[in-house]
gemmi code that builds the backbone of each chain (N, CA, C; Angstrom):
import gemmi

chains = {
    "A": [
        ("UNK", (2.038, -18.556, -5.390), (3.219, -17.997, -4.759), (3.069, -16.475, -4.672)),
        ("UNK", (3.335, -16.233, -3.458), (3.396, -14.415, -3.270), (4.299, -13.984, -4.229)),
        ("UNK", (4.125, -12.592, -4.272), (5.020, -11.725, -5.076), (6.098, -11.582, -4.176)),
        ("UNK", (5.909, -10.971, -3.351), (6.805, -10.967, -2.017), (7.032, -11.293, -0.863)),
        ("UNK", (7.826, -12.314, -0.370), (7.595, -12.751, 0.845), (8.760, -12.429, 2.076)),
        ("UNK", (7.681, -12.560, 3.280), (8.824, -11.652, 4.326), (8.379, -13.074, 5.477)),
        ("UNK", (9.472, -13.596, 6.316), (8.878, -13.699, 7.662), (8.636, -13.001, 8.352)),
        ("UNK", (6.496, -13.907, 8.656), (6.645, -11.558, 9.568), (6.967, -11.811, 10.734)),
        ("UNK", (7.817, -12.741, 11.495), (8.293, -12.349, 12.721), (7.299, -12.936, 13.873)),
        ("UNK", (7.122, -12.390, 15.169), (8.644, -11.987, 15.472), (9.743, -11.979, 15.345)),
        ("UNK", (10.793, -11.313, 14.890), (12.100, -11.450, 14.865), (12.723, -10.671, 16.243)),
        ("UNK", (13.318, -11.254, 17.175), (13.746, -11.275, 18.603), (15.183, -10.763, 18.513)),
        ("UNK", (15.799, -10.022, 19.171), (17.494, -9.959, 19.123), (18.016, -9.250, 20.359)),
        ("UNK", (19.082, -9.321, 20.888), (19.313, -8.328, 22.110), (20.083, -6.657, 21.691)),
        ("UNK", (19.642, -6.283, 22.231), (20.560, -4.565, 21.897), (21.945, -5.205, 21.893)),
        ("UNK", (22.340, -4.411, 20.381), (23.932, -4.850, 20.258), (23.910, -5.361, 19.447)),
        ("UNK", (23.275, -6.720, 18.964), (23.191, -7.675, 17.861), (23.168, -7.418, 16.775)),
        ("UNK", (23.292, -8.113, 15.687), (22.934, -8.133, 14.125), (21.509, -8.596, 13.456)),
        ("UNK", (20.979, -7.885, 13.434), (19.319, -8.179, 13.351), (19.252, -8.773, 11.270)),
        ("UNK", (18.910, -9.529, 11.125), (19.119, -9.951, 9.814), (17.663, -9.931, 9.181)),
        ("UNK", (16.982, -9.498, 8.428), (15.825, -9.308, 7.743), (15.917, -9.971, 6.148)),
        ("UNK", (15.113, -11.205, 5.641), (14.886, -11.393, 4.686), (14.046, -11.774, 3.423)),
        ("UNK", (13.956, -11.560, 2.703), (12.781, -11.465, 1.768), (13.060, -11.910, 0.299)),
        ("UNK", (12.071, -12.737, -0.378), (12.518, -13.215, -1.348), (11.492, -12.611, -2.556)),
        ("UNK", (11.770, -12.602, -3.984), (10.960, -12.286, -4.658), (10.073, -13.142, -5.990)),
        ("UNK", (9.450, -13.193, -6.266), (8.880, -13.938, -7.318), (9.069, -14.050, -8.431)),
        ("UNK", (9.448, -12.066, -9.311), (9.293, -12.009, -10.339), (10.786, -11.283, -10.759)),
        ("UNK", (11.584, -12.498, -11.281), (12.166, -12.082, -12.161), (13.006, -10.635, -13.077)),
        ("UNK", (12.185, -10.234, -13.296), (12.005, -8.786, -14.035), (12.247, -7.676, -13.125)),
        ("UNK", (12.067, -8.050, -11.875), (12.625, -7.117, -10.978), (13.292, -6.506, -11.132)),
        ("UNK", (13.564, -5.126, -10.921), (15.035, -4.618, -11.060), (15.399, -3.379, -9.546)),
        ("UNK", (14.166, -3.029, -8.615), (14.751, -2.376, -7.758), (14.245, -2.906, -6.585)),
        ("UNK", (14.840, -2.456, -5.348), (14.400, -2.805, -4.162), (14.708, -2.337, -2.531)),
        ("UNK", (13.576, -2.022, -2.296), (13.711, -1.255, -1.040), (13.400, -2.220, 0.212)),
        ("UNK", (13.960, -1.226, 1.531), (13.477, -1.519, 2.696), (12.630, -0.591, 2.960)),
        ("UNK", (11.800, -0.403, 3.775), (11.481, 0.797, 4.569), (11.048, -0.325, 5.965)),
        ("UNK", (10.813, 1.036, 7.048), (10.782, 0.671, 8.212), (9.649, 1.840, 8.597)),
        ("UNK", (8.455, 0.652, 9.149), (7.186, 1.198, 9.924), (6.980, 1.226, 11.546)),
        ("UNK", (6.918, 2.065, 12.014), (6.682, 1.660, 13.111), (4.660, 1.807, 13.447)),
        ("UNK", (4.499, 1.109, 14.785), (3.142, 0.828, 14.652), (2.124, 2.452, 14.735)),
        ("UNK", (1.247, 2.560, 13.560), (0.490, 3.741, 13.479), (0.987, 4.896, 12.544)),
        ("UNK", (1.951, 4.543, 11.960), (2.990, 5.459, 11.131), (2.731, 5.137, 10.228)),
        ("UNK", (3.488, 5.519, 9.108), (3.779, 5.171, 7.481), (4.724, 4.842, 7.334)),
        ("UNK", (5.090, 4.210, 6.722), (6.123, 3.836, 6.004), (7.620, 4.685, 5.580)),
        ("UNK", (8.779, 4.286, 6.297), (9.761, 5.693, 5.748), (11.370, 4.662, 5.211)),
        ("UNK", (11.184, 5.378, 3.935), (12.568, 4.669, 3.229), (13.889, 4.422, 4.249)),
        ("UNK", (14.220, 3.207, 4.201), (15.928, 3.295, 4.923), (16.679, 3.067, 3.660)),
        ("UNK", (16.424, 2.564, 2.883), (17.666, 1.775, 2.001), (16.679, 1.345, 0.676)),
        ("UNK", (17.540, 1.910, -0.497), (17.652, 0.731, -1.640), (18.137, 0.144, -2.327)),
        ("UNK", (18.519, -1.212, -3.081), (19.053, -1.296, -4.227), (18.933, -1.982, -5.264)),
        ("UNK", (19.923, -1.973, -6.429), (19.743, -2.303, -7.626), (20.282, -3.138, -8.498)),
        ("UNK", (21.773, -3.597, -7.528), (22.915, -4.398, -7.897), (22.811, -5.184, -7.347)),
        ("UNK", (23.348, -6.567, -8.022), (24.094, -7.191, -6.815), (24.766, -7.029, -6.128)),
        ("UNK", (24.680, -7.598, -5.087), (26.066, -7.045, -3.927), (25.256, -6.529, -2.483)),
        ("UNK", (26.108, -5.953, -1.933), (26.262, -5.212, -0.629), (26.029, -3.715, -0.867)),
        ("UNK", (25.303, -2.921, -0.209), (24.709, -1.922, 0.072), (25.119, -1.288, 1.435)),
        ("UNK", (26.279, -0.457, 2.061), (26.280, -0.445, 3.489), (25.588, 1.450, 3.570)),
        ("UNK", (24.786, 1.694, 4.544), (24.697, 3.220, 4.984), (24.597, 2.746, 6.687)),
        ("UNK", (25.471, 3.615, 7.283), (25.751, 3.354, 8.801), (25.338, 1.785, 8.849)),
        ("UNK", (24.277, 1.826, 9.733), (24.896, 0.427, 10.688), (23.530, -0.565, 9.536)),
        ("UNK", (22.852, -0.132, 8.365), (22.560, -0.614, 7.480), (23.245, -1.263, 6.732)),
        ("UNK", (23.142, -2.492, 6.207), (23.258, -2.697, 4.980), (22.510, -3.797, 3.963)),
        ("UNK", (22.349, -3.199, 2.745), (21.144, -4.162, 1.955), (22.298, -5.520, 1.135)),
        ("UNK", (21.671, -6.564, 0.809), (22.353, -7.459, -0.009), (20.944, -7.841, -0.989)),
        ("UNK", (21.955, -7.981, -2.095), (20.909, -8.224, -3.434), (21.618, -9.336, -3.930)),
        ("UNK", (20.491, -10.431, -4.521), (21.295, -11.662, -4.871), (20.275, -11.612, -6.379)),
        ("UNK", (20.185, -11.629, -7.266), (19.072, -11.735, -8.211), (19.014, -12.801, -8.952)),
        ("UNK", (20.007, -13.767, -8.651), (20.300, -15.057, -9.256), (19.163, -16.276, -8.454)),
        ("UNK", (19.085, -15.609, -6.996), (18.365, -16.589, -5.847), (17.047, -15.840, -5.882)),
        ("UNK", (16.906, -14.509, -6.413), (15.446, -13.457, -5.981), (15.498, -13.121, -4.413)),
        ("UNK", (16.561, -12.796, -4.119), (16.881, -12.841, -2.452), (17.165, -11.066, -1.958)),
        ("UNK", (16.675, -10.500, -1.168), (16.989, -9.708, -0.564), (16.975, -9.293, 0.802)),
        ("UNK", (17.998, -8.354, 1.203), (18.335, -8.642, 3.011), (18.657, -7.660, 3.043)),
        ("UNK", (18.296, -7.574, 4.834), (18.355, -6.250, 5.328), (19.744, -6.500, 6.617)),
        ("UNK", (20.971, -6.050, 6.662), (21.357, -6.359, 8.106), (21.220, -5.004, 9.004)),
        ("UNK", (20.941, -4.927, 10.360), (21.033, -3.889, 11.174), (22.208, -4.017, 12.051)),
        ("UNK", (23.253, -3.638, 12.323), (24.382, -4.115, 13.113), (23.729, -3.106, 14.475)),
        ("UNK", (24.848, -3.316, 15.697), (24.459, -2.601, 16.765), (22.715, -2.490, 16.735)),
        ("UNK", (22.220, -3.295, 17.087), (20.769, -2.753, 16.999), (20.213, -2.247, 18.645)),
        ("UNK", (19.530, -1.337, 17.967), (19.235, -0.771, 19.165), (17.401, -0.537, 19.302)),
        ("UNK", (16.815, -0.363, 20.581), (15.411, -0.586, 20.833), (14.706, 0.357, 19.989)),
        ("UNK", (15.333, 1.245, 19.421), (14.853, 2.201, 18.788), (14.340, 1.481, 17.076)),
        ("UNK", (15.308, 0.518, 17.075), (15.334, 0.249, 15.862), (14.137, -0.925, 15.496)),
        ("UNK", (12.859, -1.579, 17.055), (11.724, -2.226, 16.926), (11.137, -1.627, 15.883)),
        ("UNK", (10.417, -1.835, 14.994), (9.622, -1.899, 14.339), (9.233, -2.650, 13.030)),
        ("UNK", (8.600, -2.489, 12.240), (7.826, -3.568, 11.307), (8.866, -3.177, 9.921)),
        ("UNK", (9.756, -4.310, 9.227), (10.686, -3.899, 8.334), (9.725, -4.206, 7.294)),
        ("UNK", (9.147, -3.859, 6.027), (8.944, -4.053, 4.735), (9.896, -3.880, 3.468)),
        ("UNK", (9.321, -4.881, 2.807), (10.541, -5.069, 1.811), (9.684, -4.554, 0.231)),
        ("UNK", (9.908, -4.178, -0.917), (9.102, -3.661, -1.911), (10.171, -3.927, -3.003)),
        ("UNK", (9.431, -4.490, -3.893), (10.208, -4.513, -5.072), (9.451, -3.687, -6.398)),
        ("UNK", (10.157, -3.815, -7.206), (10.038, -2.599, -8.522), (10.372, -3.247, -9.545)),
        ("UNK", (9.272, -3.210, -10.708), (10.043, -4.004, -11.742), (10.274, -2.643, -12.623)),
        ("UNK", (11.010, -1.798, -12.480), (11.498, -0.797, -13.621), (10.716, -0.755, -14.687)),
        ("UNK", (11.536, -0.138, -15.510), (10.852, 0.348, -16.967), (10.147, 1.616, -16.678)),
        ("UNK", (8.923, 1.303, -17.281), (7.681, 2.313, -17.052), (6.646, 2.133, -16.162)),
        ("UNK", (7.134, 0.789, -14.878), (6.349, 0.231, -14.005), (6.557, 1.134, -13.126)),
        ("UNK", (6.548, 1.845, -12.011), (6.911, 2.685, -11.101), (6.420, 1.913, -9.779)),
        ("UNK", (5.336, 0.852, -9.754), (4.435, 0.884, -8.607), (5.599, -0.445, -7.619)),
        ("UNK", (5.418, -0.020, -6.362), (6.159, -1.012, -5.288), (5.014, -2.390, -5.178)),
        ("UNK", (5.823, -3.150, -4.788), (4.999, -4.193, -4.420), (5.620, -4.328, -3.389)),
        ("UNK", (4.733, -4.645, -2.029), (5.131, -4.864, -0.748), (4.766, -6.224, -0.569)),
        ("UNK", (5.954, -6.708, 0.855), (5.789, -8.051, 1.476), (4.928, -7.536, 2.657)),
        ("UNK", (4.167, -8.271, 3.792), (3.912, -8.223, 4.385), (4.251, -7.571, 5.710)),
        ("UNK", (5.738, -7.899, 5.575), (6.570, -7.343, 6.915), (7.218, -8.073, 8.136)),
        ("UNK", (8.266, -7.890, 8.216), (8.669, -8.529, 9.529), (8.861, -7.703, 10.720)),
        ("UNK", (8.307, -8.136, 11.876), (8.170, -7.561, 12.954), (9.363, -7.745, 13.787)),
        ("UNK", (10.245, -6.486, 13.906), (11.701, -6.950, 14.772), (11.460, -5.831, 16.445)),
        ("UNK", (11.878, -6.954, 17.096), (11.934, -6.163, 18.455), (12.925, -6.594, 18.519)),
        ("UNK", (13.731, -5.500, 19.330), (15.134, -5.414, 20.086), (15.075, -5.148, 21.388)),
        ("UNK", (15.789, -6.130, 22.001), (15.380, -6.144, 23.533), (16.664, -5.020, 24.251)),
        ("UNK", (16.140, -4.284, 25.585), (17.471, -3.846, 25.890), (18.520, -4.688, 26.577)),
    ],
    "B": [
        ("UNK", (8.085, 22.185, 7.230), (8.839, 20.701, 6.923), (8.660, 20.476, 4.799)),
        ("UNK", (9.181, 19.297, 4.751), (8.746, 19.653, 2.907), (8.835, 18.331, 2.624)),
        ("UNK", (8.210, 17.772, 3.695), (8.236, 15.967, 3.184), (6.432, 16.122, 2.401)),
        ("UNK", (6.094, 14.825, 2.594), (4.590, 14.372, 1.698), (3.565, 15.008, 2.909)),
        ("UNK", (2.556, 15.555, 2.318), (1.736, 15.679, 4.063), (0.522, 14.959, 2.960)),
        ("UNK", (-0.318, 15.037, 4.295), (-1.881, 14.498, 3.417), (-2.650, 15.128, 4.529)),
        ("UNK", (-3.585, 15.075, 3.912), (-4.991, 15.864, 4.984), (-6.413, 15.187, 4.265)),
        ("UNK", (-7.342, 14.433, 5.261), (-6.591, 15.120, 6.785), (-6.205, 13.879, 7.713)),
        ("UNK", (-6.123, 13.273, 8.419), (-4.949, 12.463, 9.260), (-6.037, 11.359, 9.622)),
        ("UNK", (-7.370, 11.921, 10.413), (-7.915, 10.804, 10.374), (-9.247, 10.880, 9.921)),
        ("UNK", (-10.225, 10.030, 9.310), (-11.580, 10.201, 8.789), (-12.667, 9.169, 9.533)),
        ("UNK", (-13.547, 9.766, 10.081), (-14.844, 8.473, 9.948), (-15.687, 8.982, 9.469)),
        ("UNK", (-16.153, 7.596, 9.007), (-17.236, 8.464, 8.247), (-18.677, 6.996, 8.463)),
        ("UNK", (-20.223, 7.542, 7.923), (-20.516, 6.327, 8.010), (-20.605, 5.456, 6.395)),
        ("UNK", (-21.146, 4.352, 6.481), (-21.378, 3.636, 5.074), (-22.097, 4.127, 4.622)),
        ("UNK", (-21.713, 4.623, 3.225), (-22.550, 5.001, 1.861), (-22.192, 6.604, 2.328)),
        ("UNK", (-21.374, 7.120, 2.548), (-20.940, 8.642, 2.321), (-19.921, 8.482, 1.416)),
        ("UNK", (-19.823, 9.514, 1.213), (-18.761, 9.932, 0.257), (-17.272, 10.683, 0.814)),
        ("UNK", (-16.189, 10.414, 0.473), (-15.064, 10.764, 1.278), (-14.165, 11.375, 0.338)),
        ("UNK", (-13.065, 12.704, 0.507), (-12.172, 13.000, -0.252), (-10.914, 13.092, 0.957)),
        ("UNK", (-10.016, 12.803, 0.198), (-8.664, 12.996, 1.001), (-7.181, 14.184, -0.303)),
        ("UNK", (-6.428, 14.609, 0.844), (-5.904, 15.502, -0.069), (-4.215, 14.973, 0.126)),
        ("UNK", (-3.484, 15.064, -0.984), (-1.824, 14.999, -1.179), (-1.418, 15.681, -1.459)),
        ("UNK", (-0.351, 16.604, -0.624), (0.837, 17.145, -1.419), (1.830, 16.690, -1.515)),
        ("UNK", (2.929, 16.717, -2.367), (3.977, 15.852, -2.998), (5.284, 16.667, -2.078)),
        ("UNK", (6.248, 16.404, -2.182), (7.337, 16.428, -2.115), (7.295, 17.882, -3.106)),
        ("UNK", (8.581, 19.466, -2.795), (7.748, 19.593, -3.745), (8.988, 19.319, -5.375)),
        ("UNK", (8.715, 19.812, -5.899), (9.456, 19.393, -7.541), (9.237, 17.726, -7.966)),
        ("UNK", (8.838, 16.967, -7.081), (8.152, 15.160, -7.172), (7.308, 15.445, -8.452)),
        ("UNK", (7.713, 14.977, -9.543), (6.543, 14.814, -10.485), (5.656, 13.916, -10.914)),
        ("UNK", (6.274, 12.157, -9.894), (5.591, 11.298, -9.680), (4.711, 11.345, -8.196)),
        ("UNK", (3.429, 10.731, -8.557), (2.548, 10.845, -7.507), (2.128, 9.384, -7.062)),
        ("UNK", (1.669, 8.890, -6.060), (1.237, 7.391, -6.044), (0.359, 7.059, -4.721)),
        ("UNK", (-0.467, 6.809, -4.974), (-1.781, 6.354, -3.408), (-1.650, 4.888, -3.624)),
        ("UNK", (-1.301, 4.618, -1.858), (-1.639, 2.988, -1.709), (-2.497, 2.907, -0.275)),
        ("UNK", (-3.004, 1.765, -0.498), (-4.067, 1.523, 0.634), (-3.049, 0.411, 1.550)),
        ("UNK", (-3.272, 0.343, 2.816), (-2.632, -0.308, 3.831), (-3.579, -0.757, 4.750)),
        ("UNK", (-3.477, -2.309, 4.944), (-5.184, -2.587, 6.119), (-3.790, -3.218, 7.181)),
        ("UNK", (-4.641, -3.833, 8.479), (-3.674, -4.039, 9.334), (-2.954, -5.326, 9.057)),
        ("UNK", (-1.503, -5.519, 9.344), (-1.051, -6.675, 8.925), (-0.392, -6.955, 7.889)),
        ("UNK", (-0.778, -6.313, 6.742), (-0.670, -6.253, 5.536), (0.549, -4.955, 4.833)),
        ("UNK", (0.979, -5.149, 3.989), (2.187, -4.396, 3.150), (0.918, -3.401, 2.456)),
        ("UNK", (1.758, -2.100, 2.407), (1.028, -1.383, 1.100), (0.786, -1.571, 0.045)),
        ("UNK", (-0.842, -1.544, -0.113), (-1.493, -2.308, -1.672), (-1.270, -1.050, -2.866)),
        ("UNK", (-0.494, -1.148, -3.881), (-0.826, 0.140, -4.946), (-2.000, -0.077, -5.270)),
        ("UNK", (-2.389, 1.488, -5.306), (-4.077, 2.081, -5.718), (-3.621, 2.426, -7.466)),
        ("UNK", (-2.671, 3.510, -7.485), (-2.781, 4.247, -8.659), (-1.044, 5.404, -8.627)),
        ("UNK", (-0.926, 5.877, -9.991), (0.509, 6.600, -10.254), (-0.180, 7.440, -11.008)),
        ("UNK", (0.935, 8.781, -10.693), (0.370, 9.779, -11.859), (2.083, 10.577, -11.702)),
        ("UNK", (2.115, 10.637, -13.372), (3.628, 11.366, -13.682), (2.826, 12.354, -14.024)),
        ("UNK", (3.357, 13.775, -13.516), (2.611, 15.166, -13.366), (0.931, 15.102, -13.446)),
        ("UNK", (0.212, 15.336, -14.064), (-1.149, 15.545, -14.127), (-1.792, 14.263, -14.856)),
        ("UNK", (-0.696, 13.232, -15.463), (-1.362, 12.414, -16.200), (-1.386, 10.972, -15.188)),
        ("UNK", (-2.700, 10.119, -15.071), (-2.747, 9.215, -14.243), (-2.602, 8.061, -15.515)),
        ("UNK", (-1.656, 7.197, -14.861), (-0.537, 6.293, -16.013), (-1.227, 4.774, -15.855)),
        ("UNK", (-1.628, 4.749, -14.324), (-1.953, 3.388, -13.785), (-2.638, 2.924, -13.000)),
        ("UNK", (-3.632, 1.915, -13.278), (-5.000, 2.144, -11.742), (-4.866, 0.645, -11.626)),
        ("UNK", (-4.847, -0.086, -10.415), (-4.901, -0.829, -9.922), (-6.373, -1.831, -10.056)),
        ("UNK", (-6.110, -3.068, -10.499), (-7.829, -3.410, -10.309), (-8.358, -3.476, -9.007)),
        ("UNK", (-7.734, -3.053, -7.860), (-8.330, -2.494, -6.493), (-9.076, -1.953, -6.913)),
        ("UNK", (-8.785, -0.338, -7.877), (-9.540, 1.011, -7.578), (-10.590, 0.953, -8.337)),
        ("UNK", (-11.664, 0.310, -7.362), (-13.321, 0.157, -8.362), (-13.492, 0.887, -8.736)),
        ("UNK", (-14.811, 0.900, -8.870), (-15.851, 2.674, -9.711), (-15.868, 3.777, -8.935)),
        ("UNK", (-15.943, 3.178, -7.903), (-16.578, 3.946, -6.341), (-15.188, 4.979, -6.226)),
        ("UNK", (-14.323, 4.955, -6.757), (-12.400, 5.270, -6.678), (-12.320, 6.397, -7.535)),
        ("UNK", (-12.275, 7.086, -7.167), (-11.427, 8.088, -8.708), (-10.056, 8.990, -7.485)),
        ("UNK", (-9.375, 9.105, -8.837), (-8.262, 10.145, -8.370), (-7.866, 10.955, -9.411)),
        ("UNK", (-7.446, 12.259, -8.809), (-6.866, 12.673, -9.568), (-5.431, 13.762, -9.148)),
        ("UNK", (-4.981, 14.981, -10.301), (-3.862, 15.666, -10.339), (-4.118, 16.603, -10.973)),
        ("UNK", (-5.018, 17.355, -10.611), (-5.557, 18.281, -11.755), (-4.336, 19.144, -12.730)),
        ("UNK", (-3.552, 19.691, -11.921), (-2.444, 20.747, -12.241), (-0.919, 19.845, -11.896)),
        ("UNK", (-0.970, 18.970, -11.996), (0.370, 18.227, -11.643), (1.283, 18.257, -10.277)),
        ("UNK", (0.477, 18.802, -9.277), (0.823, 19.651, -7.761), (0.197, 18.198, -6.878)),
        ("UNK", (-0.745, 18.819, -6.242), (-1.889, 18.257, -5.136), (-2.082, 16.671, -5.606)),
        ("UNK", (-2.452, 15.753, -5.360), (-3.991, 14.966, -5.746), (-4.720, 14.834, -4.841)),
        ("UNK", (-6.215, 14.222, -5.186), (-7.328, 13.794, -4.655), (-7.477, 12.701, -4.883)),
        ("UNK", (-7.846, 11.698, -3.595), (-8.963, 10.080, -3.990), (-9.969, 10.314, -3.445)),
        ("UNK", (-10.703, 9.946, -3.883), (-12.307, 10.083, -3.465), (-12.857, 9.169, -3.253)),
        ("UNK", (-13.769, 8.430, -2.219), (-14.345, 7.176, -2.433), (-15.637, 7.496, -2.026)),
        ("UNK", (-16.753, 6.897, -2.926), (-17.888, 7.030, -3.113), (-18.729, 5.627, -2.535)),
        ("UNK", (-19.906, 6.154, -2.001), (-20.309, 5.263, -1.167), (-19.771, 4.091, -0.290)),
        ("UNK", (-19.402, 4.816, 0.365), (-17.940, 3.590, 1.422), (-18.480, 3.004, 1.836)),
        ("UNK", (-17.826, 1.675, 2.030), (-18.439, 0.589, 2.514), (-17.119, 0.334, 3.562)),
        ("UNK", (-17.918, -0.887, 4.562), (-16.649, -1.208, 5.601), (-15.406, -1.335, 5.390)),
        ("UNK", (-15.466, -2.162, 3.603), (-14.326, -2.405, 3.656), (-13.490, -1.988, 3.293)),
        ("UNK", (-13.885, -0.396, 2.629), (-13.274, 0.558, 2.669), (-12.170, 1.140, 4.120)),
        ("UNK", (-12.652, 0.728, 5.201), (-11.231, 1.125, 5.905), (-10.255, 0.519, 5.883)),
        ("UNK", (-9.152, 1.736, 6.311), (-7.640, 1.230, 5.586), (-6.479, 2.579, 5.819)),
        ("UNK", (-6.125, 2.512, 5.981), (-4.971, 3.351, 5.794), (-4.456, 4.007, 4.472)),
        ("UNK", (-4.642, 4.929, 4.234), (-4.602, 5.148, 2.552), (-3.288, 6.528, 2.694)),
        ("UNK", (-2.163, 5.979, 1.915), (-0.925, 6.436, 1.896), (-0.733, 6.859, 0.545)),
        ("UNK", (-0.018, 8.196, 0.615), (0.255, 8.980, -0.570), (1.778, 9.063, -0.769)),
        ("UNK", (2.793, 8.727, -1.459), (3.784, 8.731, -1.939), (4.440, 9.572, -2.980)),
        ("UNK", (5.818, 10.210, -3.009), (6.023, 10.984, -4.270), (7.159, 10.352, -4.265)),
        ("UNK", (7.310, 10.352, -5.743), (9.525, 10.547, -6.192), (9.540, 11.507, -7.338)),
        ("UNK", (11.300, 11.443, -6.728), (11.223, 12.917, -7.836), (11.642, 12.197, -9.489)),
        ("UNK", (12.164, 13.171, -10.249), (11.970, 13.004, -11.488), (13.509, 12.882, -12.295)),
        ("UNK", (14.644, 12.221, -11.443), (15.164, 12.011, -12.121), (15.876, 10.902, -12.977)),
        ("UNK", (16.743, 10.502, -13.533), (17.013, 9.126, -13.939), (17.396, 8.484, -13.011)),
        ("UNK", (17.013, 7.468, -12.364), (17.231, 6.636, -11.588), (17.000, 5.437, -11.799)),
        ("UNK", (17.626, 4.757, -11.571), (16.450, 2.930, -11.688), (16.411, 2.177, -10.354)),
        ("UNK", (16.145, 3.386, -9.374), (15.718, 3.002, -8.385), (14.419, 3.582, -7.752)),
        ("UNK", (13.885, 4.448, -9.018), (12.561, 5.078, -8.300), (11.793, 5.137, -6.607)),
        ("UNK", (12.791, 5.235, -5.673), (12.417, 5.758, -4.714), (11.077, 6.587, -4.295)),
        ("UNK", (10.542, 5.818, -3.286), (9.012, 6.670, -2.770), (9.543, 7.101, -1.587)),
        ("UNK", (8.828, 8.261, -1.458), (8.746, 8.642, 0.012), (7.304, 9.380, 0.192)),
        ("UNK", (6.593, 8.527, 1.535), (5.682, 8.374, 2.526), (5.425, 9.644, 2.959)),
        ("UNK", (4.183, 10.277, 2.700), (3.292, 10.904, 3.320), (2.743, 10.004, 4.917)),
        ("UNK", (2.180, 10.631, 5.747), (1.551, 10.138, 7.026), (0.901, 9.241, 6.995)),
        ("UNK", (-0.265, 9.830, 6.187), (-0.988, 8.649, 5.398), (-2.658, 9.172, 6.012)),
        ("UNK", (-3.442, 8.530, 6.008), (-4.915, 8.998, 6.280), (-5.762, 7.533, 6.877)),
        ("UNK", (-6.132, 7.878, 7.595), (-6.572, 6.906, 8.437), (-8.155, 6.885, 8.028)),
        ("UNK", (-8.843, 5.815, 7.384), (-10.360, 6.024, 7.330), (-11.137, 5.022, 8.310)),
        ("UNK", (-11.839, 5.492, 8.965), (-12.748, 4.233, 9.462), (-14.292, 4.380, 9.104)),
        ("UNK", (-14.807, 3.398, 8.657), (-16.510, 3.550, 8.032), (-16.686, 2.713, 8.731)),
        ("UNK", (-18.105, 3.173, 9.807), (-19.099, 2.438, 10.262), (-19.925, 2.494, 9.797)),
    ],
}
model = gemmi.Model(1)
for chain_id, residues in chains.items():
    chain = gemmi.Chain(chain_id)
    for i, (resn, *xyz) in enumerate(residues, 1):
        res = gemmi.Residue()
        res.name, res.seqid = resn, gemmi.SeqId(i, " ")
        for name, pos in zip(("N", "CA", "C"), xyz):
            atom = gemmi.Atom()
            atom.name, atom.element = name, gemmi.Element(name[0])
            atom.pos, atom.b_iso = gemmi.Position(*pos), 0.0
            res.add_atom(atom)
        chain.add_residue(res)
    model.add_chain(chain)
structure = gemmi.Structure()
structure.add_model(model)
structure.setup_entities()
């Protein structure tokens, strides 16, 4: 079993929509968790993290953490073409661990 | 700008040279972190260093691998006698240093190697 798993997509949606991104985790011990968003030839740049359960909203972001299921989600509301690119998900098992572990990635295009 | 830079952006080189790449952090970041990225694939951790001390090496980072932080500022990875499968995308990351338990990275450009 992966550490982290993403469907990599395509994930398809029309401008406007609710683009839903999700990723599950393996280990337990987890305790943080990011999105970031790549686009193709770039690096990697933080949108969102968290640490709780619950809901996470920043603008038309928001993260959900379930740690009971190892579940984490990304929603994009209003999505817009700008917002195509490759979502990765990274988890953190705290402590004195610092290092991310990445999923593969899901590939979201937004159509206009 | 005062995000992560790295230098230099892109490398070829051929097999069996030797390669250095350079990081600067964020600045006041006293965590440091290189990951390798091939296509397709999520960023692999290489290695961490809290100021000058390197905490954690990946069993990625063979012999051929060293890094370092000399002064707790810059780092260097170096890869020695590259081989193909040495190309990759090799990404440098900092966070800063405070209590959090969300240790946040943020992405340098990253360095593009290709060995023929």
């Amino acid at each position: 079993q992966k550490e982290v798993e993403q469907n990599s997509g395509p994930l398809s949606v029309p401008e406007g929509a609710i683009a839903s991104l999700n990723c599950t985790y393996s280990d337990r011990g987890s305790q943080s968790f990011f999105w970031y968003r790549q686009y193709s030839g770039k690096s990697p740049e933080l949108i969102m993290f968290i640490y709780s359960n619950g809901d996470k909203e920043d603008g038309r972001f928001t993260a959900q953490l379930n740690k009971a299921s190892q579940y984490v989600s990304l929603l994009i509301r209003d999505s817009q073409p700008s917002d195509s690119a490759t979502y990765l998900c990274a988890v953190n098992r705290g402590g004195s661990n610092y290092k991310l572990t990445f999923g593969k990635g899901t590939l979201l295009t937004v159509n206009p | 700008d005062t995000g992560v830079s790295q230098n230099p952006r892109h490398k070829i080189t051929k097999r069996g040279q030797n390669v250095t790449f350079r990081c600067d952090p964020i600045s006041e970041h006293n965590r440091l972190y290189w990951y390798r990225q091939t296509l397709g694939q999520g960023p692999e951790f290489l290695t961490y260093f809290q100021n000058e001390a390197q905490l954690e090496k990946s069993r990625l980072l063979s012999d051929r691998f060293s890094a370092e932080r000399p002064k707790g500022s810059f780092s260097t990875l170096e890869i020695q006698r590259t081989e193909q499968g040495d190309s990759a995308m090799y990404l440098c990351a900092s966070s800063p240093p405070r209590d959090s338990p969300a240790y946040e990275q943020y992405f340098g450009p990253g360095t593009r190697l290709t060995v023929t």
